[in-house]
C-alpha positions as CSV (number, residue, x, y, z in Angstrom):
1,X,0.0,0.0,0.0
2,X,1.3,3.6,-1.2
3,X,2.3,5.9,1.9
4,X,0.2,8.6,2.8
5,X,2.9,11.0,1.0
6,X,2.4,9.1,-2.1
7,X,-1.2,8.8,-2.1
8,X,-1.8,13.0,-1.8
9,X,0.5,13.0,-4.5
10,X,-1.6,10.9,-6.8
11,X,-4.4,12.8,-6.0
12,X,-2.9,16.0,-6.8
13,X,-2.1,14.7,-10.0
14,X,-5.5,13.1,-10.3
15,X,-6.8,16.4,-9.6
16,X,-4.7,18.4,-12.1
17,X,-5.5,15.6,-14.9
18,X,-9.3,15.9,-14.3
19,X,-9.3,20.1,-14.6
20,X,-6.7,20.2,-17.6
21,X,-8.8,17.8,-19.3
22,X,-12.2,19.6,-18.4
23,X,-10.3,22.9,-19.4
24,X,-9.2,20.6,-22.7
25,X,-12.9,19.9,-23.7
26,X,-13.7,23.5,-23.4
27,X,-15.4,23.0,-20.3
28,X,-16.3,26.3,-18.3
29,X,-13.5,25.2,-15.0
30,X,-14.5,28.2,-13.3
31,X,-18.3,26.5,-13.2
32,X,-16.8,23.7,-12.4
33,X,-15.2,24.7,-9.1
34,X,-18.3,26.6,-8.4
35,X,-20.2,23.7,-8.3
36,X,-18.0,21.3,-7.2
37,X,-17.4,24.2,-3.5
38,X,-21.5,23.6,-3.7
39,X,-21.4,20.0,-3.7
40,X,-18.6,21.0,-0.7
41,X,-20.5,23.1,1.3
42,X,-23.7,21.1,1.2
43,X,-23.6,19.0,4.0
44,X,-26.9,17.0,2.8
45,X,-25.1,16.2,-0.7
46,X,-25.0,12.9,-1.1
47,X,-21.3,13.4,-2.7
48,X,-20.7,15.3,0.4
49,X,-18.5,12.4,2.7
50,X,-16.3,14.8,4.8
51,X,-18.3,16.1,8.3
52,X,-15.7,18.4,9.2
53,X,-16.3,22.2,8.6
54,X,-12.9,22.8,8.4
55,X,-11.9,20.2,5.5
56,X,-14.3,20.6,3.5
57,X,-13.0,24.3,3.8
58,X,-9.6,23.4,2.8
59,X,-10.7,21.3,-0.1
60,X,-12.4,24.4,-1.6
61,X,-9.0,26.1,-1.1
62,X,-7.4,23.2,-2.7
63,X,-9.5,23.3,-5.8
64,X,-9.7,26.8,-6.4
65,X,-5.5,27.2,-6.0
66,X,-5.3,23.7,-8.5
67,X,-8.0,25.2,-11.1
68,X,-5.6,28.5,-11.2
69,X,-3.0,26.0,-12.3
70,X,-4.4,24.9,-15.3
């Protein structure tokens, strides 16, 4: 099993590879993240598996600073 280093790794580069291709199909990213913070923020989303306030914070600052990157 990959260490817990490795893993966030691959899902940086999971996360980068899912944007530049969205951005690659002409796909609006900025919609994107907008509705991806939504699914975030919405505790009674059923895509929504994170209770804690504060990480589902830092994923939306995760996003956002990945989605400048592409």
């Amino acid at each position: 099993m990959a260490s817990n280093n490795k893993k966030e790794i691959a899902l940086e580069q999971a996360l980068i590879a899912v944007l530049s291709a969205v951005k690659e199909s002409n796909i609006d990213v900025d919609n994107l993240v907008k509705n991806a913070n939504h699914v975030i923020l919405n505790s009674a989303h059923k895509h929504n598996v994170v209770d804690d306030h504060d990480i589902r914070t830092y994923a939306i600052e995760i996003i956002k600073s990945f989605a400048e990157r592409v």
